[in-house]
C-alpha positions, 0 to 999 in steps of 0.5 A: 181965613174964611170971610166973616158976615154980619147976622143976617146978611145973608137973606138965602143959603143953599150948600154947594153940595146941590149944585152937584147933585142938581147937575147929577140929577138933570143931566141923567134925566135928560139921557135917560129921559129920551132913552124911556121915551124913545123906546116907547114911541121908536123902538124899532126904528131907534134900534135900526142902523145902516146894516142891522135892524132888530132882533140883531141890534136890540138896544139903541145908541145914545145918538140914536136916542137923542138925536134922530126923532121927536118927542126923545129929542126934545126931552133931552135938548129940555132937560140938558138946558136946565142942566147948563145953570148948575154946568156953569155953577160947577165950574165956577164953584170948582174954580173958587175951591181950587185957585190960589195965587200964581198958580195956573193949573185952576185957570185952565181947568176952568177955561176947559170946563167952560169950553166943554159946556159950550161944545156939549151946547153944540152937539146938543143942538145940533145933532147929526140929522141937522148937520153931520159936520158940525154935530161932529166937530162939537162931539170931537171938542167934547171929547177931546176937553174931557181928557184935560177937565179929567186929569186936572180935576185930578191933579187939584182935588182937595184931599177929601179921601172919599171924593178922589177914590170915586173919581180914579174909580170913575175916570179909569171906567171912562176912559178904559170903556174907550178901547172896547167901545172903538172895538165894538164900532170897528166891528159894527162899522167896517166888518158889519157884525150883527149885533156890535152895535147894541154891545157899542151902545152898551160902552157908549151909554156907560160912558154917559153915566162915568162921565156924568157920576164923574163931575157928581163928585164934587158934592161931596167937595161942595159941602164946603161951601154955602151959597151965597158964597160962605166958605165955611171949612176955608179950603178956598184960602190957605189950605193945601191941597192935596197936589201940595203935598205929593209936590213937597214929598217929591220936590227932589224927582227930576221931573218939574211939575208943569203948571206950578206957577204962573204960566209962561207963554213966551216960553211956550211960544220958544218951544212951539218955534223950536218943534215946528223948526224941527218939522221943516228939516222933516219935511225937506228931508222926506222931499228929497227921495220923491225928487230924486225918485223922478228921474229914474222912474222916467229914465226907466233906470241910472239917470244921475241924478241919484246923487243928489242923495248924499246931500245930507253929508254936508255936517263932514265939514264940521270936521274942519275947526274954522268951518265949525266955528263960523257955521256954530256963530251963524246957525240962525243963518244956517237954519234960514238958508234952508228954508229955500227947500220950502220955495222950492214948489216955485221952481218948475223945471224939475231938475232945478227944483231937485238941485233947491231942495238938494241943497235946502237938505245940505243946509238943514242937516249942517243946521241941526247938526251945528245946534246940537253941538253948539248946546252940548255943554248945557245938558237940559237946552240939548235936551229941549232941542232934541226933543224939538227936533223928534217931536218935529216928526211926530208934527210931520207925521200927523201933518200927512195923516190929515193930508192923506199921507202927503206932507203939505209942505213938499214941493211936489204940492202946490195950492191945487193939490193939497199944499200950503207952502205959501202959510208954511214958508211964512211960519217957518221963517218965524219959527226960525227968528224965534227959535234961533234968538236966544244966544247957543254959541258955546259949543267950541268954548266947552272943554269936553273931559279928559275920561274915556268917552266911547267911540265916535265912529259907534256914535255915528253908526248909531245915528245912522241906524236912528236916523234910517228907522225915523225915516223908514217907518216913522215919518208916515203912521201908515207904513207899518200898518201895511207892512202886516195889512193881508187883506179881507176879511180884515184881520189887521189895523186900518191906517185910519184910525190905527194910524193915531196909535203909530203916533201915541207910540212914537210920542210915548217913546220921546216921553219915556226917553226923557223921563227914563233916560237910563233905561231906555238907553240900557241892552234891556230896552235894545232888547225889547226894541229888537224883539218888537223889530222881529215881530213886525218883520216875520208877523202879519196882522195884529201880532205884527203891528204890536211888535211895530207899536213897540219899535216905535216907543223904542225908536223915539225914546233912545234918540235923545240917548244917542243924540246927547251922547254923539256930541260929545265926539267931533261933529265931523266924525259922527254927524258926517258918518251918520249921514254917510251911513243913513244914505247907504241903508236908503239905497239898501231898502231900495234895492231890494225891490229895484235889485234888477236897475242897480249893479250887484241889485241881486245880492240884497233882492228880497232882503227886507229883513237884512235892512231891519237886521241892519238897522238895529245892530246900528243902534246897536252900536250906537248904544255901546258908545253911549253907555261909556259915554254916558258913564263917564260925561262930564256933566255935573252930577246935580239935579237939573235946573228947575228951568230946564226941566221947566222948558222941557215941560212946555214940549211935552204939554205940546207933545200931548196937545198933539195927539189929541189933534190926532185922534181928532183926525182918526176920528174925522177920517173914520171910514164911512162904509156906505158907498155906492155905484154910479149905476145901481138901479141898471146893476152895471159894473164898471171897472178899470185898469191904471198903471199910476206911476207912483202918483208923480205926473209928468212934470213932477206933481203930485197927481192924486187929485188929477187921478181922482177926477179921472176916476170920478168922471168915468164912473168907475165902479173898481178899478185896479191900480199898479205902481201904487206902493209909495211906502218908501223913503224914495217915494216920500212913504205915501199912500194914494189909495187912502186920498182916492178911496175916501174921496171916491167912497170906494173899499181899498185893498192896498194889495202886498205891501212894502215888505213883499218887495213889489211896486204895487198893485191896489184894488178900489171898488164901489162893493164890499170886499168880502175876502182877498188874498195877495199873491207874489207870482213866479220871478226867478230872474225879474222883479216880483210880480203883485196880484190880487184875488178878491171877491166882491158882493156885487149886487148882491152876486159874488164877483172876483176881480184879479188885479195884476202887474206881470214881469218886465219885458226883459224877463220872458221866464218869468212873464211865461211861468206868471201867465200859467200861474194865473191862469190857473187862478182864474180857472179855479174861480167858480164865480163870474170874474174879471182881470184888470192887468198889466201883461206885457204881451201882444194880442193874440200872441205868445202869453196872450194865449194862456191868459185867454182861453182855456186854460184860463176859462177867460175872454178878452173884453175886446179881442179886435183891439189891436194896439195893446201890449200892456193893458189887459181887461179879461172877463168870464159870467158876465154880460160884457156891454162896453169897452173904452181906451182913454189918454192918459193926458199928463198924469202917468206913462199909460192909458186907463182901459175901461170894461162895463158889464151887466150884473144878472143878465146872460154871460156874453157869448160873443163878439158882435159890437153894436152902435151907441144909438142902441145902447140903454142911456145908463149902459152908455160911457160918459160923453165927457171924453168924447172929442177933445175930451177933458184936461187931456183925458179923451177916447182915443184909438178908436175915438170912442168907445165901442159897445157889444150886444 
């Protein structure tokens, strides 16, 4: 009943409803207010950007507007503290229609409600001229709160039909404008379009007005209310809303509803515990390769240490009864004895410290084994601990998309470069005592049905295949992305942002695969996961990338079929089988590009599409099994438990939590595309040559931050990087441009990616990369050989540049059949050009002669120096004033060669070296290096550099 006053108690009444409009009315005029003033006052100026000015950009952006110049700033910040009152009062009076006893949903859309004001306080008054960072991190709550506020104000809109067919029509404008408005930035931003900046304001001024008009709604709710407060209609007490209907016409569906009811965090803290114990077997799992990849890579072939790979087989001793049962009694300690993987950057010697995380591997896969047969009798806990264990990929995956692709808890980080192993070890032992306190010993008491329950061995081969593709192309949002990345002008998602919709999609998948279990474990959901496998394999650009979006839905959404249905079978069977299986299929995406270490490498070389093939017939397998399995379990036929669905609920509100950290991250990542060289006002280009060796230095490291301070104090302009491609499991799929190229400021071509079956060679540079191709030259006997073509704008002059990684030293057809093709390459260029190479030849012998020289129309920065074999710096139109050889310290296995050339000025014609003293201050090399030099890096050979008139 709505509360009763006496005759004139209440001395002033205002209708709810103006609160509304009051906040409808000052809030326009604060946008609209500065977009008036700031055309009449700077139009022109308000219309520039970095790239365009008027006419090809002609209507300003809203940050533009209210942020950058005085009096349209001051209008705004005016009118948008008027606003605040009626803000504050829109929220309460929204919180006070909607509360009700022990529910939650009303306090945490009001607590959102709260924080978005205060944020849209924060970029407000802040703006970007003030402090970018702040003024972003601001803007980034606000949109990331709106999503909550939106949906919530949804869920609990009173039934009024009017207001909530306003508010789908307003919500579904506010956030459909996303796609074509992050479009249109990509557009203006990376390809610098004329003229997608004012189609971007367009989007980005539409969204003011769909997302103000969208709290103007409530007016029309408002009407209920008289202030001082009277609740007049009494939809405050005792009405249901109309989120109580759709309970009561769906109280039967599957799904509980997740804030119904008071708000356990306990059982929040239970899932978070559960997911970030999944992160850790991720992070140890990922470890491995890159350890056991070391040796090898130093070794130059076979060490031994490669079976440290089957470290994962350990659940074959759940085959033994006594050994299951003390392990499914003991699981908290069988998870706890894994945490050692994550001490394991304490061990130095790097031997020893593959053995730690060898053996952290063997436990954490017995760990997760042992906890999903352990839960297999009670159907909803098994769930909740595969989705735990899933959703734990998708925290690894974003936790490298904010490293820069490096997982912050592997042990070749440390607090020097990147790691947090210290606060990561800590959380994991917590997670653990958590995660493990509630009581799962009935895996062994279950009595499983006497029916027909598929084959384990087809359960196992299903795991193996899951397994390998949440390994291969899942644990990194990147991977796939290269996987169709062609080159400039660019044709194709960028990992960042791009790599955020890799993570929706895994995420959508877990979703889906909980909430459509049926389906997505159907042939019909194994059919659109095989045609979006096709697709990523034989298509480039967009086209592939779909296809890899919907293999990614499909991968995470039929795990928790697969998983749910292999526990019904003998763990030892189908857990040891999987893991056996998984690390055949590691060793096969291997070989196929190191067919030339291994015996009988040659028969799988080039055969990436064979893994794929393989990996979905696994699947495959494992689908058979489950749908017998599935069909004839003896789980009982009733409608889950209210706390199981409730459980699993609080991993989805994590799940979702999650990605908006993701966007978060795609949106600080976003490239910047305003870079500029060392030397500009001298138009001096200066470019090197690296052979980087898979970003491990000597000592097991990971070296991107050492490579980047190298880089950095030589002033280089391009550089080429080769064995750069780390977009393998053995390799940790990683990407060490993304770190370098954004910390530098420099445009990336990561060159032919993992599926071209290279070590990789990449491309940074200060310039604009206008266009480039990737080519695989001639190796009919060796491993293929990666290049790039690129034409830089340099100073506003058109410079190719040719990165090169030529055959190994054993393959002289191959090394001969290159050099012409190249050669050719470079001939046919009309512009100056330089080549930043790996040649694998002596000066002025045999190949040698092809590169330089006619037939290829190029010369050799410094055809005096003696002592190279493998790196080359060759160069044609260009005024060449500077040659420098510098040690390579610790890092990798090779120097970095460095040119520097002179933009503008007559080609050089000859050979004749001059002495430091008559070279320009801005022409000279660093002196930095000189002497002893730094951390290892100094001018060697000649002990300085050397200079050309």
């Amino acid at each position: 009943m709505a509360p009763k006053h006496r005759d004139g108690d209440v001395v002033f009444s205002l209708n709810g409803k103006w609160i509304g409009w009051a906040h409808t009315i000052t809030a326009f005029s604060g946008f609209l207010g500065a977009l008036l003033v700031g055309c009449w006052l700077h139009y022109h100026k308000i219309v520039q950007n970095e790239y365009h000015g008027y006419p090809d950009e002609w209507f300003p952006s809203v940050s533009a507007t209210i942020g950058d110049r005085y009096p349209e700033r001051s209008v705004f910040q005016f009118f948008i503290a008027i606003t605040s009152g009626p803000r504050f009062a829109l929220v309460l009076l929204w919180y006070t229609l909607t509360a009700r006893p022990h529910s939650t949903l009303p306090k945490i859309v009001a607590g959102t409600g709260l924080f978005r004001t205060l944020s849209c306080g924060g970029w407000t008054y802040i703006t970007s001229t003030d402090d970018h960072n702040w003024h972003d991190i601001f803007m980034i709550s606000y949109l990331v709160a709106t999503l909550p506020w939106t949906l919530g104000c949804l869920a609990l809109s009173p039934p009024n039909p009017t207001a909530i067919k306003y508010r789908k029509i307003l919500a579904g404008l506010f956030f459909g404008t996303l796609v074509p408005l992050i479009y249109y930035f990509i557009q203006h931003k990376v390809h610098k379009v004329p003229g997608a900046y004012t189609i971007y304001a367009f989007f980005e001024w539409s969204l003011i007005l769909f997302d103000v008009g969208f709290d103007a709604v409530t007016a029309l709710d408002f009407e209920s209310f008289e202030l001082v407060v009277k609740d007049v209609k009494g939809l405050s007490r005792g009405v249901k809303l109309l989120k109580d209907d759709v309970l009561e016409k769906g109280k039967d569906k599957p799904l509980a509803q997740p804030f119904e009811g008071p708000y356990s965090w306990s059982v929040l803290l239970d899932a978070a515990a559960d997911i970030y114990t999944g992160f850790v077997f991720w992070s140890i799992l990922s470890s491995l390769g890159i350890l056991v990849w070391y040796f090898p890579l130093w070794h130059m072939g076979i060490s031994g240490y490669e079976v440290m790979v089957m470290s994962t087989v350990s659940p074959l001793l759940l085959g033994v009864p006594f050994l299951r049962s003390v392990f499914v009694n003991n699981v908290r300690w069988v998870h706890m004895s894994s945490l050692v993987g994550l001490l394991a950057w304490q061990v130095k010697d790097p031997a020893n410290r593959l053995f730690t995380v060898g053996f952290a591997v063997w436990m954490t896969c017995l760990a997760w084994s042992v906890t999903w047969y352990a839960e297999r009798g009670q159907p909803e806990r098994l769930k909740a601990r595969i989705l735990a264990w899933a959703a734990g990929l998708v925290v690894s995956s974003i936790a490298k998309f904010a490293n820069h692709t490096n997982n912050p808890l592997w042990p070749i980080l440390h607090s020097g470069n990147g790691g947090w192993n210290k606060t990561g070890l800590v959380l994991g032992v917590l997670a653990v005592l958590r995660a493990t306190q509630r009581s799962n010993i009935n895996g062994d008491t279950y009595s499983p049905s006497s029916k027909r329950q598929g084959s384990a061995a087809l359960a196992g081969l299903g795991l193996a295949g899951l397994f390998f593709a949440m390994h291969s192309l899942l644990s990194d949002s990147s991977t796939m992305i290269l996987w169709v990345w062609e080159g400039y002008p660019i044709r194709s998602p960028l990992a960042v942002p791009h790599g955020a919709l890799t993570i929706l999609a895994m995420s959508l998948g877990l979703f889906f695969g909980l909430t459509f279990p049926g389906f997505l474990g159907s042939w019909t959901a194994f059919g659109i996961g095989s045609i979006g496998a096709a697709v990523l394999t034989c298509y480039k650009n967009w086209t592939g990338f779909y296809g890899a979006l919907v293999l990614a839905t499909y991968i995470m959404g039929i795990a928790p079929t697969l998983i749910a249905s292999a526990v019904h079978h003998s763990p030892g069977r189908t857990f040891g089988l999987a893991f056996f299986v998984y690390n055949i299929m590691v060793l096969f995406h291997v070989w196929v590009v190191a067919y030339a270490f291994v015996p009988g490498g040659p028969l799988v070389r080039e055969h990436t599409d064979w893994v794929m093939a393989a990996t979905m017939l696994l699947i495959g397998a494992g689908v058979f099994s489950a749908l017998v399995t599935n069909a004839t379990s003896s789980a009982p036929r009733r409608r889950p438990a209210s706390k199981g669905r409730k459980l699993s609920s609080y991993y989805l509100h994590i799940l979702f939590a999650l990605q908006l950290l993701s966007a978060s991250i795609a949106y600080l990542r976003f490239p910047t595309n305003d870079y500029q060289p060392y030397h500009k006002d001298e138009k001096v280009l200066t470019a090197g040559i690296w052979t980087i060796h898979f970003s491990l230095d000597n000592d097991m490291w990971s070296s991107e931050r050492r490579v980047r301070d190298a880089i950095k104090e030589l002033e280089l302009d391009v550089v080429g990087l080769l064995e750069s491609d780390l977009q393998r499991i053995i390799m940790g799929n990683r990407d060490t441009t993304q770190y370098l190229a954004e910390d530098l400021g420099m445009y990336v071509d990561y060159g032919p990616g993992p599926n071209k079956h290279t070590w990789g060679c990449a491309l940074l540079s200060k310039f604009p990369i206008l266009k480039s191709t990737h080519h695989l030259l001639p190796s009919p006997v060796g491993e293929l050989a990666p290049a790039i073509e690129a034409t830089l704008d340099v100073y506003g002059e058109q410079v190719d540049v040719f990165v090169f990684h030529s055959g190994q030293e054993e393959d002289a057809e191959d090394r001969r059949l290159q050099s012409e093709y190249l050669a050719k390459l470079m001939k046919d260029s009309p512009r100056p050009s330089i080549l930043l190479s790996y040649l694998v030849t002596k000066p002025l012998q045999g190949n040698y002669n092809t590169y330089v020289g006619e037939k290829s129309g190029m010369r050799d920065i410094d055809p005096s120096d003696w002592d190279r074999w493998c790196e080359y710096i060759l160069y044609k139109g260009l005024k060449r004033t500077g040659y420098a050889r510098v040690s390579r310290g610790t890092i990798t296995d090779t120097e970095i060669q460095v040119g520097r050339f002179v933009i503008g000025q007559a080609p050089t014609e000859t050979d004749e070296r001059i002495s430091e003293d008559q070279v320009a201050d801005g022409l000279q090399f660093p002196a930095l290096f000189k002497g002893e030099g730094v951390r290892g890096h100094r001018y060697h050979v000649f002990d300085e550099p050397r200079y050309f008139a």
